[in-house]
C-alpha positions as CSV (number, residue, x, y, z in Angstrom):
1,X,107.8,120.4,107.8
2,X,110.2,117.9,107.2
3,X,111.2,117.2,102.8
4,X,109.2,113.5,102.2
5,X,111.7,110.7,101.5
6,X,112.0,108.8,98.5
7,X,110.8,105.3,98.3
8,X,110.2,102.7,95.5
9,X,106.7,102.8,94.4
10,X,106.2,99.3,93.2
11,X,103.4,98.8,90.0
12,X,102.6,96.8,87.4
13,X,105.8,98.2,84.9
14,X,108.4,97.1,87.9
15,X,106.4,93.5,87.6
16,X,106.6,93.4,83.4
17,X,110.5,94.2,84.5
18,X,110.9,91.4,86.7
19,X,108.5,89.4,84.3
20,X,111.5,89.6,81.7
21,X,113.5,85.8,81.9
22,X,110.3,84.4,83.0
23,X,108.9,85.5,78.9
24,X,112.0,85.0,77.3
25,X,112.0,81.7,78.2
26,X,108.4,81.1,77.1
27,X,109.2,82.9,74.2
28,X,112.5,80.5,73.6
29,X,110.4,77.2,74.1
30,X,108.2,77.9,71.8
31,X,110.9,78.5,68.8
32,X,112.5,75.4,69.1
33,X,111.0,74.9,65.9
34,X,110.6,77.7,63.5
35,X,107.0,78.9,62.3
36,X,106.2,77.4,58.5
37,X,107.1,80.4,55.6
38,X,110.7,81.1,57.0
39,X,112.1,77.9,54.7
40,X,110.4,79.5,52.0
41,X,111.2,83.0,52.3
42,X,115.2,81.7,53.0
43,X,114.9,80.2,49.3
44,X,113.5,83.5,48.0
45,X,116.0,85.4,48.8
46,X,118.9,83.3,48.5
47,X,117.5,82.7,44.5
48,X,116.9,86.3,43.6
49,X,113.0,86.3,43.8
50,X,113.3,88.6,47.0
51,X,115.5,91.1,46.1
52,X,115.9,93.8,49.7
53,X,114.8,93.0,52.8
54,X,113.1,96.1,54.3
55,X,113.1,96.3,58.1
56,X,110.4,98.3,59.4
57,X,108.5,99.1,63.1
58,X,108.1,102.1,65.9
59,X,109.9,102.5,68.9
60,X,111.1,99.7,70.5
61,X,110.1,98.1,67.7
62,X,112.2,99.8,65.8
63,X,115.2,99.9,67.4
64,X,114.9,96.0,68.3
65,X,115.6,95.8,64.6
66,X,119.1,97.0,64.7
67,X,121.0,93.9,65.3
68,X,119.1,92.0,62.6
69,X,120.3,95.0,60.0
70,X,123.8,94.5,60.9
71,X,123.4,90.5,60.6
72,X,122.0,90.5,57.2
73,X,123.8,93.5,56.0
74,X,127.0,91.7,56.7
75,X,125.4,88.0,55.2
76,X,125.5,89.7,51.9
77,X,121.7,90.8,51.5
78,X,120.1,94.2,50.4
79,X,118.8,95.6,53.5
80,X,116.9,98.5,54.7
81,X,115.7,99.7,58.0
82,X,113.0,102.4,58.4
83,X,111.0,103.6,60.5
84,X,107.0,102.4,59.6
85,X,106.0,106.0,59.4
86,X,108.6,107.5,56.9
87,X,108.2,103.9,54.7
88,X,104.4,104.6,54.4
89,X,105.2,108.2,52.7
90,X,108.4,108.6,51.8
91,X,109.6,105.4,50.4
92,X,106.9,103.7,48.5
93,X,109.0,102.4,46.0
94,X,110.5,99.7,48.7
95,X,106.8,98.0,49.2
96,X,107.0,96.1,45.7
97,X,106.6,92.0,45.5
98,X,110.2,91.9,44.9
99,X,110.9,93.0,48.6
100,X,110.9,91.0,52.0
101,X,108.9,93.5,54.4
102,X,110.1,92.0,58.0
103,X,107.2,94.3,60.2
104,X,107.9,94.1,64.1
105,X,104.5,95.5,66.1
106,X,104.1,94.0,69.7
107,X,100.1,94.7,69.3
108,X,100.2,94.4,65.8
109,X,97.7,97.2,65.4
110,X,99.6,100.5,65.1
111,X,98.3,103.0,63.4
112,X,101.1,103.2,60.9
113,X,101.0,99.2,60.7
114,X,97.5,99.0,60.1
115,X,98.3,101.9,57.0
116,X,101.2,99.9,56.0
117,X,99.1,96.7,55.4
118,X,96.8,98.5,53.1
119,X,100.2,99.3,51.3
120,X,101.4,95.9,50.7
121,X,98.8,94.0,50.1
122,X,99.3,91.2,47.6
123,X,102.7,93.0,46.9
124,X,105.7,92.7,48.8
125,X,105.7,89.3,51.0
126,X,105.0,90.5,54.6
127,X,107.5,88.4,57.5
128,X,105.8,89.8,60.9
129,X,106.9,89.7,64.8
130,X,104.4,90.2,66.8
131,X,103.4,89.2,70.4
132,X,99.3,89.3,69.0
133,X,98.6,85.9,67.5
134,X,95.2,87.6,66.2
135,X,96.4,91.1,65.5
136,X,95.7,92.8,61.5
137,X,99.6,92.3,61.2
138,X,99.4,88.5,62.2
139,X,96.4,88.0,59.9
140,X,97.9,89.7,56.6
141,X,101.3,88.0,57.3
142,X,102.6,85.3,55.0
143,X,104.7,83.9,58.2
144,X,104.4,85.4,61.9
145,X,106.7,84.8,64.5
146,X,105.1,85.3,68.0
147,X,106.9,86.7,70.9
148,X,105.3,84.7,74.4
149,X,105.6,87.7,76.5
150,X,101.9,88.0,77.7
151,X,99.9,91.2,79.0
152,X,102.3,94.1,79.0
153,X,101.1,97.2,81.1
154,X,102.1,100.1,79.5
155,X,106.3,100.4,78.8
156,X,108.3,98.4,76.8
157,X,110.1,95.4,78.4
158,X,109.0,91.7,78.3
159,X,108.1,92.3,74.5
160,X,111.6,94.2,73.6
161,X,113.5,91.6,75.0
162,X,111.3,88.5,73.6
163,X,111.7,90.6,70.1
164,X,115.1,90.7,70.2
165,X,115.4,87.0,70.6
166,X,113.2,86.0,67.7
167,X,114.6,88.5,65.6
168,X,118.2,86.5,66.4
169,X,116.9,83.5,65.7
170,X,115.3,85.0,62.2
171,X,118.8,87.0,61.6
172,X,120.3,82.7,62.0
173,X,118.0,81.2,60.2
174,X,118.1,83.3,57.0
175,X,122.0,83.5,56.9
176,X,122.3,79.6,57.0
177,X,123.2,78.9,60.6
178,X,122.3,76.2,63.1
179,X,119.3,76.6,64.6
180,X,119.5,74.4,67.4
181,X,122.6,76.3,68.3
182,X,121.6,80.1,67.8
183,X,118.7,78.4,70.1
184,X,121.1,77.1,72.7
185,X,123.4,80.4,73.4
186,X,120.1,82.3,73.5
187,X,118.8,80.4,76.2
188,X,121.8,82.0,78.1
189,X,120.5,84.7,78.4
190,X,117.7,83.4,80.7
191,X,120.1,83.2,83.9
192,X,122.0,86.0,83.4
193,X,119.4,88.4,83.2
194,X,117.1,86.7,86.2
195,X,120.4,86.6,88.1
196,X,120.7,90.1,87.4
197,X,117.2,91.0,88.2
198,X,117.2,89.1,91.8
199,X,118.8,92.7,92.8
200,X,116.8,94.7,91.3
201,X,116.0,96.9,94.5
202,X,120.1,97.2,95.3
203,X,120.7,98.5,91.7
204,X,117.6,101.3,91.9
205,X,119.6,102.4,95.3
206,X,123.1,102.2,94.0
207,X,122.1,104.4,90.6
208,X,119.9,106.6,92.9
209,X,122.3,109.2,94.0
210,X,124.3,109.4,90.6
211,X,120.9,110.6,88.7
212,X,120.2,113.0,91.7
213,X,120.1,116.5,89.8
214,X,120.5,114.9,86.2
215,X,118.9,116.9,83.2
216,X,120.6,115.8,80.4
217,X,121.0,112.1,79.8
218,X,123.1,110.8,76.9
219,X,123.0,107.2,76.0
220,X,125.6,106.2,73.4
221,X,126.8,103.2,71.8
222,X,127.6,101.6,68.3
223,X,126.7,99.0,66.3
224,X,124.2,96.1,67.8
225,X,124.2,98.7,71.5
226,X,122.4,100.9,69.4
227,X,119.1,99.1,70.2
228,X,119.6,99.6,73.5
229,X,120.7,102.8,73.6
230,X,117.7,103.9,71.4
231,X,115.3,102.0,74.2
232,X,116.8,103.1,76.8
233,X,116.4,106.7,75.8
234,X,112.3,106.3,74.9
235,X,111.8,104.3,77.9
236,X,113.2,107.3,80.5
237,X,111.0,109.6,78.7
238,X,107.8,107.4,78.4
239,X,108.5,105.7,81.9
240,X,109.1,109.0,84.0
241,X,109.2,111.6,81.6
242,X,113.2,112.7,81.8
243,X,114.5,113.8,78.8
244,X,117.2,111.2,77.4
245,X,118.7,111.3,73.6
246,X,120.0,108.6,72.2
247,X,123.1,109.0,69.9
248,X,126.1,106.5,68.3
249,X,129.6,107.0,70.5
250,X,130.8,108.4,67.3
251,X,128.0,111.2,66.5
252,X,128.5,111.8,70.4
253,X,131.6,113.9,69.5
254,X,130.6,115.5,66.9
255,X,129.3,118.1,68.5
256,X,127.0,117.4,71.7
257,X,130.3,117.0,73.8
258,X,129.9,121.3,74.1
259,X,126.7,120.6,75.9
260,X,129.0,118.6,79.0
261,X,127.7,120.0,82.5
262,X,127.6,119.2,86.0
263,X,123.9,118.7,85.2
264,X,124.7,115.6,82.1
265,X,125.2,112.2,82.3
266,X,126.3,109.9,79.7
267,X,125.8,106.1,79.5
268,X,128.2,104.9,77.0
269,X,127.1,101.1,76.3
270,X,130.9,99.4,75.8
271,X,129.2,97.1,73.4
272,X,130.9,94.3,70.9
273,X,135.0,94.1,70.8
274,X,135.2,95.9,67.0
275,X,134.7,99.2,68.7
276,X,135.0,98.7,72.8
277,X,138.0,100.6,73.0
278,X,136.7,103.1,71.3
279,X,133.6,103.5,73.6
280,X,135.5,103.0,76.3
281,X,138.0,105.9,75.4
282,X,134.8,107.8,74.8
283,X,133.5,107.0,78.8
284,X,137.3,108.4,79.7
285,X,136.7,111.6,78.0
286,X,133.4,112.9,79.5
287,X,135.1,111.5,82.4
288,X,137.4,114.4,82.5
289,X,134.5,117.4,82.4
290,X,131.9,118.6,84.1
291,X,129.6,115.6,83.3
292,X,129.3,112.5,84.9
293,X,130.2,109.0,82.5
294,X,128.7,105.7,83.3
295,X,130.2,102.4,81.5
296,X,127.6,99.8,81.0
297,X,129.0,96.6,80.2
298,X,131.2,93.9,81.1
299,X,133.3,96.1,83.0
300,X,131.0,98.5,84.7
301,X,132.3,100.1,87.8
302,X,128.6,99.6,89.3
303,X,127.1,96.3,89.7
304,X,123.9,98.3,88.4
305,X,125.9,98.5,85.2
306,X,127.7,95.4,84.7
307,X,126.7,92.8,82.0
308,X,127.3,89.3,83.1
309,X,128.2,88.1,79.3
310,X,130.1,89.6,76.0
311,X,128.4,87.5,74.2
312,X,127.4,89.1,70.9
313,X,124.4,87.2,70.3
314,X,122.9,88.1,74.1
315,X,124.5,91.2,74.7
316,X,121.5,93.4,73.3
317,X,118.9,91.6,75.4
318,X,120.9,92.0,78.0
319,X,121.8,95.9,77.7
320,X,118.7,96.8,78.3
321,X,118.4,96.1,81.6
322,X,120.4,98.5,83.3
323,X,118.4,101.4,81.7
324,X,114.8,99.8,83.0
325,X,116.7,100.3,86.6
326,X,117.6,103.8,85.9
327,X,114.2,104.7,85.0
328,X,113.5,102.7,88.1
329,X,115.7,104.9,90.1
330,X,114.5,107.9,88.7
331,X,110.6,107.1,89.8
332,X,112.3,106.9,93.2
333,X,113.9,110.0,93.3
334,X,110.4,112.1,92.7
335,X,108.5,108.8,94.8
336,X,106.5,108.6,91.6
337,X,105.4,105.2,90.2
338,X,107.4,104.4,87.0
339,X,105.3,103.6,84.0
340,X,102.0,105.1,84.0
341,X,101.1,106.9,81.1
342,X,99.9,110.3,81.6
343,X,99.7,111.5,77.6
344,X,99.8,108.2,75.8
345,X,98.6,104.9,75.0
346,X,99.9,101.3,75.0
347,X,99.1,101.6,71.2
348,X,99.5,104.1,69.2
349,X,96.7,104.3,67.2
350,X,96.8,107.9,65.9
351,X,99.4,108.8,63.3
């Protein structure tokens, strides 16, 4: 009996995939003007009225939050980010009416959002991005932002992306730059990623035969790359169930370089110039053991790896992408269809 080849299963997550520029762009039409409440919130927290801004979300959600942190971090403003879950508990302190609560929730209707907005009622003033114009987190909002990235089937992809646009347009908006110009360069990332895309079947085959007999996938990055990385990492596991860890290029050494086998792969994102030669230096070094190093970026050896554009503003959206083929590639190895759930929900709504 002959050993069954692999093929590409095609489903409804490989659709939401190739779905992406089609929603961003929808998403980007529609915030050529911004929602009413941002103008209000700017002048809160540029007069002292809002004191922090506290970041907050699950997931994707989460992690889409990263370059926004980094933005208003370096603006000058107080910021946290936390995870909804350890806010609700841990950090009640932060949910007070001097604080800017900026929730991200694709449905809106988590089960830690939905605790979260019994928190802050009538207290902190509540900025949300969802892609659920009627969701509890839309409702309770004093301004929503909505992502246009329609039905989603089960893994994160047209929403993440959409999210990470409108949370660059917020992260412009509140530190005083031009709107119809933030607006413009994100539009760019529209072809790029479509153009990227249109070979979506060639890059499942190229990264196909370097996953063959992976175990242990590392994806590393710094600064804004963090989002992806942290994505890419819950994606693989929700999407086909490989194990991936997400870690910074730095924390990468510090330790989990001992656990380098023929087995390991590590996707170092190359990310923004402050630190590229650093990552890149990083992808060198596993290079040289046992381990197998991919480069993602603008100078990725594979054309399954290679980002069109540098652009700092783009890049995360665009970062993404590769991972969504690896998990892609991975379905094909084990002919499984990428995507379907066999333990969890679309929404979580048990904490």
């Amino acid at each position: 009996m002959t050993e069954r080849e692999p093929r590409i299963i095609q489903g409804r997550y490989l659709e939401d995939i190739l779905a992406q520029p089609v929603a961003l762009e929808s998403t980007l039409r529609e915030m050529q003007d911004l929602p009413q409440g941002l103008t209000a919130i700017r002048e809160h927290l540029q007069d002292g009225r809002l004191k922090r801004v506290v970041l907050t979300g699950m997931g994707s959600s989460f992690y889409s939050l990263t370059p926004l942190y980094l933005t208003l971090t370096n603006y000058g403003y107080q910021v946290v980010q936390v995870e909804t879950s350890e806010l609700i508990y841990y950090l009640p302190r932060l949910l007070h009416r001097d604080s800017l609560m900026v929730a991200v929730s694709q449905s809106g209707r988590g089960a830690e959002i939905l605790r979260l907005l019994k928190l802050v009622a009538h207290q902190a003033t509540l900025l949300a991005v969802t892609n659920t114009p009627r969701s509890p987190l839309a409702q309770a909002a004093d301004a929503v932002v909505l992502t246009r990235a329609g039905e989603e089937f089960s893994v994160s992809s047209k929403t993440y992306v959409c999210t990470l646009a409108v949370v660059e347009l917020i992260a412009g908006f509140l530190c005083d730059e031009q709107h119809d110009s933030v607006h413009q360069e994100l539009l760019a990332a529209v072809p790029y990623a479509a153009s990227y895309l249109e070979s979506w079947q060639e890059h499942v085959l190229e990264l196909a035969p370097h996953l063959q007999g992976m175990e242990h996938l590392f994806f590393v990055g710094r600064g804004a790359s963090l989002a992806a990385a942290g994505t890419g990492s819950l994606i693989t596991k929700e999407s086909v169930g490989v194990h991936a860890e997400a870690l910074s290029s730095a924390a990468f050494r510090h330790g989990p370089m001992e656990i380098l086998r023929e087995n390991t792969l590590v996707g170092v994102l190359e990310g923004a110039s402050a630190t590229r030669d650093l990552n890149q230096k990083l992808r060198r070094d596993v290079s040289h053991s046992p381990a197998k190093a991919f480069l993602i970026g603008y100078h990725g050896a594979l054309a399954s790896l290679r980002i069109a554009s540098s652009s700092p503003r783009i890049l995360p959206i665009l970062e993404v992408l590769p991972f969504e083929m690896m998990t892609l590639a991975l379905a094909y190895l084990s002919s499984i269809e990428a995507g379907v759930f066999q333990r969890g929900t679309k929404v979580t709504v048990t904490e």
